[in-house]
C-alpha positions in Angstrom: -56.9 32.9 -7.1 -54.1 32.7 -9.7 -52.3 35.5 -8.5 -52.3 33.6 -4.8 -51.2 29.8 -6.5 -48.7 31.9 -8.4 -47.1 33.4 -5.5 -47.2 30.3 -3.0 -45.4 28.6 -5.9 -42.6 31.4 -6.2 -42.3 31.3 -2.6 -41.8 27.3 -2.4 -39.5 27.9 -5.0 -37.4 30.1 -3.3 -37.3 28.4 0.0 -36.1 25.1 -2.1 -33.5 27.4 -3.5 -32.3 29.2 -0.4 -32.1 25.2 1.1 -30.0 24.0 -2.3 -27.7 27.1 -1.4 -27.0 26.8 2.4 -26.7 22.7 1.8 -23.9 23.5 -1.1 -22.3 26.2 1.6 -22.2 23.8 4.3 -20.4 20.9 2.3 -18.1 23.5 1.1 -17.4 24.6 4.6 -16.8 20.5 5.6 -14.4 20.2 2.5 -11.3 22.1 3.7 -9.3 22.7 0.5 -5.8 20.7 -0.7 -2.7 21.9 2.0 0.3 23.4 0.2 2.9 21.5 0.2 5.4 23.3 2.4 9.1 21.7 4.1 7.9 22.7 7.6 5.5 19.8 6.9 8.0 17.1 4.9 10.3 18.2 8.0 7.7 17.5 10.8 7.1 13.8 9.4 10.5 13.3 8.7 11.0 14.0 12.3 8.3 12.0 13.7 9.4 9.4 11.8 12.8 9.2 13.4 11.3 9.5 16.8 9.1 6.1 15.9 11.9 4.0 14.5 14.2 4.9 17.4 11.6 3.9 19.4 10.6 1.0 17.7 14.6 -0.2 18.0 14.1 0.1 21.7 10.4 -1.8 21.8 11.7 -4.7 19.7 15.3 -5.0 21.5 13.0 -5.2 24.7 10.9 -8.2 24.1 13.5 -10.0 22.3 13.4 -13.9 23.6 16.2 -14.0 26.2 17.1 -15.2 29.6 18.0 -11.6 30.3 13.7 -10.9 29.8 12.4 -14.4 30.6 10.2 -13.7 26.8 9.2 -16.8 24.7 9.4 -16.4 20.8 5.3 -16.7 21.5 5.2 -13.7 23.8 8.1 -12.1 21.8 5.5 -12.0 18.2 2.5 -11.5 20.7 3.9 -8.2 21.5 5.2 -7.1 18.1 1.4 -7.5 17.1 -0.3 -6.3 19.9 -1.7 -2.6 19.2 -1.9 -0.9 22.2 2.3 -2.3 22.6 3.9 -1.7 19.2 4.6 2.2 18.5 4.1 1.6 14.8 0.6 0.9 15.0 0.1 3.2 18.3 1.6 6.1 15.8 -1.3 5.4 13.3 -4.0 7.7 14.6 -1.1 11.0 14.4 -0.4 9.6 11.0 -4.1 9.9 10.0 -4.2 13.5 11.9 -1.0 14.6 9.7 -2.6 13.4 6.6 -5.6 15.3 7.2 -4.3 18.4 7.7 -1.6 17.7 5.0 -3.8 16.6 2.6 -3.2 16.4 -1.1 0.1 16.7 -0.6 3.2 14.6 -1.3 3.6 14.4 2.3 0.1 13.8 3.4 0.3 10.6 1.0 3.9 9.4 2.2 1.7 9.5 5.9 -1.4 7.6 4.2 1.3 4.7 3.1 3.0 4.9 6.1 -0.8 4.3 7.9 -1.6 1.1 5.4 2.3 -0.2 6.0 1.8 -0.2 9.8 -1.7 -1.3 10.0 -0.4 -4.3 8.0 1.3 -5.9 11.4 -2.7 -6.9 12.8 -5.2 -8.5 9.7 -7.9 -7.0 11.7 -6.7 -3.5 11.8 -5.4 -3.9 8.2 -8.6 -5.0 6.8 -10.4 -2.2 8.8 -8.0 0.5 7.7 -7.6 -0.6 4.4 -10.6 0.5 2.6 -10.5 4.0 4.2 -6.8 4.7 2.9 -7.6 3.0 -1.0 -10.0 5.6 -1.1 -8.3 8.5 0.5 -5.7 7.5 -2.4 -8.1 7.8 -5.0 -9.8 10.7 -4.2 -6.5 13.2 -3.1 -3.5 11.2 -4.3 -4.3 9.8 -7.8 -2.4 12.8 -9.9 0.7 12.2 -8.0 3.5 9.5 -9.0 4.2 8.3 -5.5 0.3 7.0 -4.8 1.7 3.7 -7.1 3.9 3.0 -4.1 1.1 1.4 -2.5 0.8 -1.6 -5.1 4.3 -2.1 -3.0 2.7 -2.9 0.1 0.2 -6.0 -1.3 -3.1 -6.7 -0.8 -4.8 -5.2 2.9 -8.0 -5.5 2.5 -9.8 -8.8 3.3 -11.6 -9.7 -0.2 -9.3 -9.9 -3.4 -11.9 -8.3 -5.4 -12.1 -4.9 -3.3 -7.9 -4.6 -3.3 -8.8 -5.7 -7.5 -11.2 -2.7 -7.9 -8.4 -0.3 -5.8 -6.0 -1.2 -8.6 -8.1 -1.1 -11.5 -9.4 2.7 -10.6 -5.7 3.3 -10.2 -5.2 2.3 -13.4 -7.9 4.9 -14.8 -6.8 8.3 -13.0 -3.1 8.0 -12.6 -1.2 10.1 -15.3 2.1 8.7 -14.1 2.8 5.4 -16.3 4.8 4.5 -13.9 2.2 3.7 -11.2 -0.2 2.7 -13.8 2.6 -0.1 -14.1 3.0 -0.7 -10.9 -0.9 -1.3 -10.2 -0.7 -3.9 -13.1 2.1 -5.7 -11.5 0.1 -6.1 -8.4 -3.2 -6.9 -10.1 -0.6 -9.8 -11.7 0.5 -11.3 -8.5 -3.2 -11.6 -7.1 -4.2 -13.2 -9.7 -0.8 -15.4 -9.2 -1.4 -16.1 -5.4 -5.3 -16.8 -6.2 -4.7 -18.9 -8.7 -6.7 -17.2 -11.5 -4.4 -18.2 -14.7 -6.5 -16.6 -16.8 -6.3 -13.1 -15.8 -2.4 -13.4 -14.8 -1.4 -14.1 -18.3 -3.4 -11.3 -19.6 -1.7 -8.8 -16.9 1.6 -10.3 -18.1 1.1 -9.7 -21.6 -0.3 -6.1 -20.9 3.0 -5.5 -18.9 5.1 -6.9 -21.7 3.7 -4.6 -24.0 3.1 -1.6 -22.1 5.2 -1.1 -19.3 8.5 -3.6 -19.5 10.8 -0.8 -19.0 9.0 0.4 -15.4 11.1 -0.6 -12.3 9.0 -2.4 -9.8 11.2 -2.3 -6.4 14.4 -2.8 -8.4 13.7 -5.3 -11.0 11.7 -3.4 -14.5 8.4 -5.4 -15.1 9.0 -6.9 -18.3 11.7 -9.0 -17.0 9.5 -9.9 -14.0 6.5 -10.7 -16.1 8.9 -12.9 -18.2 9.6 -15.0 -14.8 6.3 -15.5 -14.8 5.2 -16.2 -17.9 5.8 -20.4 -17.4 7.0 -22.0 -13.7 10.7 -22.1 -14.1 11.2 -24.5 -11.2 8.9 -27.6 -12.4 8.2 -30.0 -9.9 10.3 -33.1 -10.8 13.7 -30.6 -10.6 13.3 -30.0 -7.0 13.7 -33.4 -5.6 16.4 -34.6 -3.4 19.5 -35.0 -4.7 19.0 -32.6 -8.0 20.9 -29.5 -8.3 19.6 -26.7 -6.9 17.8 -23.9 -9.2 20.2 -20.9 -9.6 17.9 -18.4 -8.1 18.6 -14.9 -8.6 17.9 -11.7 -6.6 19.4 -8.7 -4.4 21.0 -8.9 -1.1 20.2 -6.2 1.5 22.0 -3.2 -0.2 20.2 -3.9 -4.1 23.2 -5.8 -5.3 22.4 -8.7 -7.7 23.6 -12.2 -6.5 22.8 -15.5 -7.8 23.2 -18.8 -5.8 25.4 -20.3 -8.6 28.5 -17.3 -7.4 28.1 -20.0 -3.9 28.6 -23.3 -5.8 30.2 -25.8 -3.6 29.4 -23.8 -0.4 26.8 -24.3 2.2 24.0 -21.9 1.9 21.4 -21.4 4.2 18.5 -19.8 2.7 16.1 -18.1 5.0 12.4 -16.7 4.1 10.7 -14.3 6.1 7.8 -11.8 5.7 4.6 -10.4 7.0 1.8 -11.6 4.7 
């Protein structure tokens, strides 16, 4: 009777074994390994990317508000963030398809930003898409410099705290100080744009300390954490009839201007930007 307990439990054993063995197989099999990177692939992006923005050039010019078209500026932004219209957001699903099979690779994450900037045109797809890619970053994209790129692109998803914890894992797996940096920068401006005073000044302080020499777009992070370290432009000086703050910045080709080089010229000042 031993004998025949001790050989039913040796054979449940095994099967539970043989069932660990063929599960571990399978999710092997489902995991394809990293791609290499190769320049067939960097050149087959680059590629599609030219196709997309010539045809983008050509989508835009054509629903441009004119008599020539009959378009309203209405019907003009309803198109440029329609979905099934705009070829940025109709190129998302090949992006998502290149990643895949370019995955872990510098270009497999240059498509995954490319997918988060261009789902960034509808808040609906943005918020759907956004988790998806924050992860995808995490998991394949972490060890490489470039992944800080998308602390470029601001907050996609819907809650603050979900784009928060994005940043803040960032933070922990990145090797590259420069992305750690860049995360910090953009955990700084949330914190700015929700109005949590608190936690801003301690991500200015940790950028002071830590990463003031990183460049963030073109401007290194201490000297941006210094601008926002007190409001330069109080209230009371931005009355009628005051003098105008002299703001500083870059014009389209990175060149530093201030608006005190225009004193006693008219300046228009224009501000634009999908949120």
């Amino acid at each position: 009777m031993d004998r025949a307990r001790l050989a039913n439990t040796l054979a449940l054993l095994l099967v539970l074994f043989a069932s660990l063995l063929l599960g571990a197989c399978s999710a092997r099999r489902e995991e394809a390994p990293a791609a290499r990177p190769t320049p067939e692939a960097e050149q087959e992006l680059l590629a599609f990317r030219e196709r997309l923005t010539a045809e983008y050039v050509r989508f835009e010019k054509a629903q441009e508000p004119s008599d020539e078209n009959g378009f309203t500026y209405e019907e003009y932004y309803g198109h440029l963030f329609d979905p099934e219209l705009n070829p940025r957001m109709r190129a998302i699903p090949w992006l998502e398809a290149f990643e895949q099979r370019q995955r872990g690779t510098p270009a497999g994450l240059d498509a995954l930003l490319d997918v988060l900037r261009y789902a960034a045109y509808d808040d609906a797809l943005s918020y759907g898409k956004a988790p998806g890619v924050y992860a995808l970053l995490l998991e394949r994209y972490a060890d490489l410099e470039k992944a800080g790129d998308a602390c470029y692109l601001g907050r996609r998803c819907e809650r603050i705290e979900d784009y928060l914890a994005f940043l803040e894992r960032l933070i922990e797996r990145s090797p590259h100080r420069s992305a750690r940096g860049k995360a910090v920068m953009a955990k700084m401006l949330a914190y700015w744009v929700a109005g949590r005073a608190a936690e801003q000044q301690e991500c200015i302080a940790e950028l002071r300390e830590h990463y003031a020499d990183v460049i963030y777009k073109t401007t290194p992070l201490g000297e941006l954490a210094e601008r926002y370290l007190v409001d330069p432009h109080p209230e009371d000086a931005l009355q009628v009839g005051c003098a105008a703050p002299d703001i500083a910045g870059y014009d389209v080709d990175g060149r530093p201007v201030r608006l005190g080089d225009h004193h006693g010229k008219v300046v228009a000042l224009v501000f634009f930007g999908f949120w």
